[in-house]
N, C-alpha and C positions, 0 to 999 in steps of 0.2 A: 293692557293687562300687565300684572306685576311677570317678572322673569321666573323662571321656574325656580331657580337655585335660591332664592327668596320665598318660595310658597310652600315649605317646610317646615313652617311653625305657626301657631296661631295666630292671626291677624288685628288688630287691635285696634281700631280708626279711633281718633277722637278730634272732633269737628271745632272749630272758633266761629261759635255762633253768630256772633255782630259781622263780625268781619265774611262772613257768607251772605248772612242777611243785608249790608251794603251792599254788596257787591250785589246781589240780585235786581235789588231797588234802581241801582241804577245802569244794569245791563238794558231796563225796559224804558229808562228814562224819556227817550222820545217816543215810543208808543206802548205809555202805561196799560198794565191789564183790569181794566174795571170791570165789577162786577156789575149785578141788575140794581145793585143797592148803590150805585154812583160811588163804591169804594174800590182804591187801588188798592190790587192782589200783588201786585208786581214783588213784591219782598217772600210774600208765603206762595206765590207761583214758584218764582227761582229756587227758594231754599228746598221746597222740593223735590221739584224736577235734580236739584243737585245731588238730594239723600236718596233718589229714588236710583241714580246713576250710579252713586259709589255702590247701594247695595247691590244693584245686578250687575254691575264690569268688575266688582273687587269682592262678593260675597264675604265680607268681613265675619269672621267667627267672635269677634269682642268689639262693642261700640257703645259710646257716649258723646253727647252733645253739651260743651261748655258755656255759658252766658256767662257777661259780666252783673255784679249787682248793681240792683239801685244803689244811690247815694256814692258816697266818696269811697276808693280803696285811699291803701295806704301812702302810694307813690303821689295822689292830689292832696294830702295832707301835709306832706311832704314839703310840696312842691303846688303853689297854687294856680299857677300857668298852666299844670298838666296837661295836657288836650283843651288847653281855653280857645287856643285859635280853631280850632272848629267849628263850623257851623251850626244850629239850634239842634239836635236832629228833628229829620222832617215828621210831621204826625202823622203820615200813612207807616213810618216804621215804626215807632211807637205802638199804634194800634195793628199792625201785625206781631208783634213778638209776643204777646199773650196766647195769640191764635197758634202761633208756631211752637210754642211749649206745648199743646196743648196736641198740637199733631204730632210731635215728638212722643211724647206719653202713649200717643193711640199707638206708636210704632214699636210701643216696648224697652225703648231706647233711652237709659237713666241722663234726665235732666240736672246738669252738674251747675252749683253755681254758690259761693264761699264770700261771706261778706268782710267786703274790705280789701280783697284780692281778684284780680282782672283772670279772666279765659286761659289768658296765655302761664299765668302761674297755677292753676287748676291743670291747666292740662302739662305744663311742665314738670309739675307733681308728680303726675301719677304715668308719663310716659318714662322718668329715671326711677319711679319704685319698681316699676314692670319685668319683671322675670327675663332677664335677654335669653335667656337657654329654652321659655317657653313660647315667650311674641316677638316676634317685628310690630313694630307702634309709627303709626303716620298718621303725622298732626296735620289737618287740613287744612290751610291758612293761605293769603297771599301773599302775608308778613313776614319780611323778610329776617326779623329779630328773631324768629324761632329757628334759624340757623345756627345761637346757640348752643343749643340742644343737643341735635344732632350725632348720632355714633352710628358704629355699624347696624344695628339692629333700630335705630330710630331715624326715621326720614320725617321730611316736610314733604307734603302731597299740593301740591302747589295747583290749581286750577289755573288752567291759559286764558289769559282775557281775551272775550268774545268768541270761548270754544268750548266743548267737554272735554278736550281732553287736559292733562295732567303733565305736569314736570315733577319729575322724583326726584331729591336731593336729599342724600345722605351726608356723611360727615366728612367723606374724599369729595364730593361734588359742591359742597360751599368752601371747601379750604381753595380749591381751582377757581371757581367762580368768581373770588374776594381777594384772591392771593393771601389768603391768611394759611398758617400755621397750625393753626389749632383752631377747632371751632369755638370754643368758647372766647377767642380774640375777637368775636361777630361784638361781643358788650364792649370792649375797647375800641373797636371801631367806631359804635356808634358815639361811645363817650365823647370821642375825636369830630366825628364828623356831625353829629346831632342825627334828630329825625324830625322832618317837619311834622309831619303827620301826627307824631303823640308831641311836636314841642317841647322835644329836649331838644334843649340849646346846640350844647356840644362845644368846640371852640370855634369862636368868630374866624371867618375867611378860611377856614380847614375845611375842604370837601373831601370825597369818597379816595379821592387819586393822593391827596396828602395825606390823610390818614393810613393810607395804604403802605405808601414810604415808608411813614414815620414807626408802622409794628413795625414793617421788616427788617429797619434798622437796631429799634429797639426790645423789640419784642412784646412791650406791655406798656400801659400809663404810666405806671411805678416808675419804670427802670425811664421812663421818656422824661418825666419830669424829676428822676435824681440826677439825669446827664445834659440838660436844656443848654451850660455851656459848649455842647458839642453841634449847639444850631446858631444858625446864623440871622443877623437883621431882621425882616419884617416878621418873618420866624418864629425867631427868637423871643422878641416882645411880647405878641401873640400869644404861647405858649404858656410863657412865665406869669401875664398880668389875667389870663383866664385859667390857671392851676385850678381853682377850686373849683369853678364851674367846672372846666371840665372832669373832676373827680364825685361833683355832683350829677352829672350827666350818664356818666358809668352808672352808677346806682339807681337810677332811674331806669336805664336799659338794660339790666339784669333781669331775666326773669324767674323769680323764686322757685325752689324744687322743694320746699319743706311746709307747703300750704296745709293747713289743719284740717285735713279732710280725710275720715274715715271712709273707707273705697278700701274694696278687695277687688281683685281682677276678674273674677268669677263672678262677683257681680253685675259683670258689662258684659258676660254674653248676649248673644243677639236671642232675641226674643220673636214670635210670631206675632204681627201687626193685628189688630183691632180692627179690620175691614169695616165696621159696624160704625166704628167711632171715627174714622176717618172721615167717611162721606160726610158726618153729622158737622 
């Protein structure tokens, strides 16, 4: 459960649909749950069983469920690498995510999702428009990029692999975590360090422990690559002959706060479930 001194304002969950529906699909991966109809539930079991948890251990007073769209946002137009190195997705998650909007719906729970723009800038949206005098806001994700975000009244609600329970991380718990400064240094980091996962590059031979140096040194990308004379050898090369990738990479790992989505807060009260439509 949240700490008390936190349970003094309205609560505001908003969930990263894909990114729970993975994680479902293959929490079950060695013993799928199939139905009588020879279909794997494993994606709409988990993603469940996960909404059915947050709403009885965290009773959230405001909630909504993000998806990314069909087709290309703007960061694979971009950038046409985006997420290529991924695997196809598999067609038992495919043919669950219709079903899981559709159980969302029966929950009362507004199905968010903005063409062109990913979960994570949908819900980065509308957790920095959000009232701090009236919510705490906690993004549901396992992704560690929404450490950007981050302030005192917004946490990442982070699910433990291979458990219900939860790691809460506010805006003092990624600056410790990361050794960064400030949270929004989570997008210089990655710029730095890349992210395999969505296949931003980042720069060649720069992992999490160099990138790490390299804020604390100089505080930003900017200010790293107007003083690159102040690095040395393999370094130095490195740095200098990947500048643009890595300025390209930042902007890839940025996630948008000014997404075009009409959304009032009020609108994401929690609503009474559809018993009716559930089962159906």
């Amino acid at each position: 459960m949240l700490s008390q001194e936190i349970m003094n304002k309205n609560k505001l969950f908003l969930l990263d649909a894909y990114a729970l529906i993975y994680r479902s699909y293959y929490a079950f991966i060695r013993n799928p749950r199939i139905n009588s109809k020879g279909q794997n539930t494993s994606a709409v079991f988990g993603f469940v069983n996960t909404l059915e948890e947050v709403l009885r251990k965290e009773d959230p007073s405001h909630i909504a469920v993000a998806f990314d769209p069909p087709g290309p946002t703007f960061r694979h137009l971009e950038f046409e690498a985006y997420k290529a190195q991924r695997e196809a997705t598999p067609e038992d998650i495919k043919w669950s995510v219709p079903i899981i909007k559709e159980i969302v719906k029966a929950y009362n729970i507004p199905v968010l999702e903005v063409e062109g723009y990913e979960a994570d800038d949908v819900i980065g949206t509308i957790a920095k428009r959000a009232d701090k005098n009236r919510f705490n806001v906690y993004m549901m994700t396992p992704d560690k990029d929404y450490g950007q975000l981050t302030e005192p009244h917004i946490f990442i609600y982070k699910p433990r692999y291979g458990s219900n329970d939860f790691d809460l991380l506010d805006d003092r718990r990624i600056m410790e975590k990361y050794g960064l400064s400030h949270p929004t240094q989570m997008i210089d980091l990655l710029g730095l360090m890349g992210d395999s996962s969505d296949n931003i590059p980042g720069c060649p031979g720069v992992g999490e422990k160099t990138a790490v140096t390299l804020l604390q040194k100089f505080g930003s990308i900017d200010k790293l690559l107007e003083q690159t004379d102040q690095l040395k050898g393999a370094l130095k090369k490195k740095v200098e002959e990947n500048s643009e990738q890595i300025l390209f990479s930042r902007m890839l790992a940025t996630i948008k706060t000014d997404v075009p989505i009409a959304v009032e807060e009020d609108s994401l009260t929690r609503g009474k479930k559809d018993e009716e439509a559930i089962r159906k």
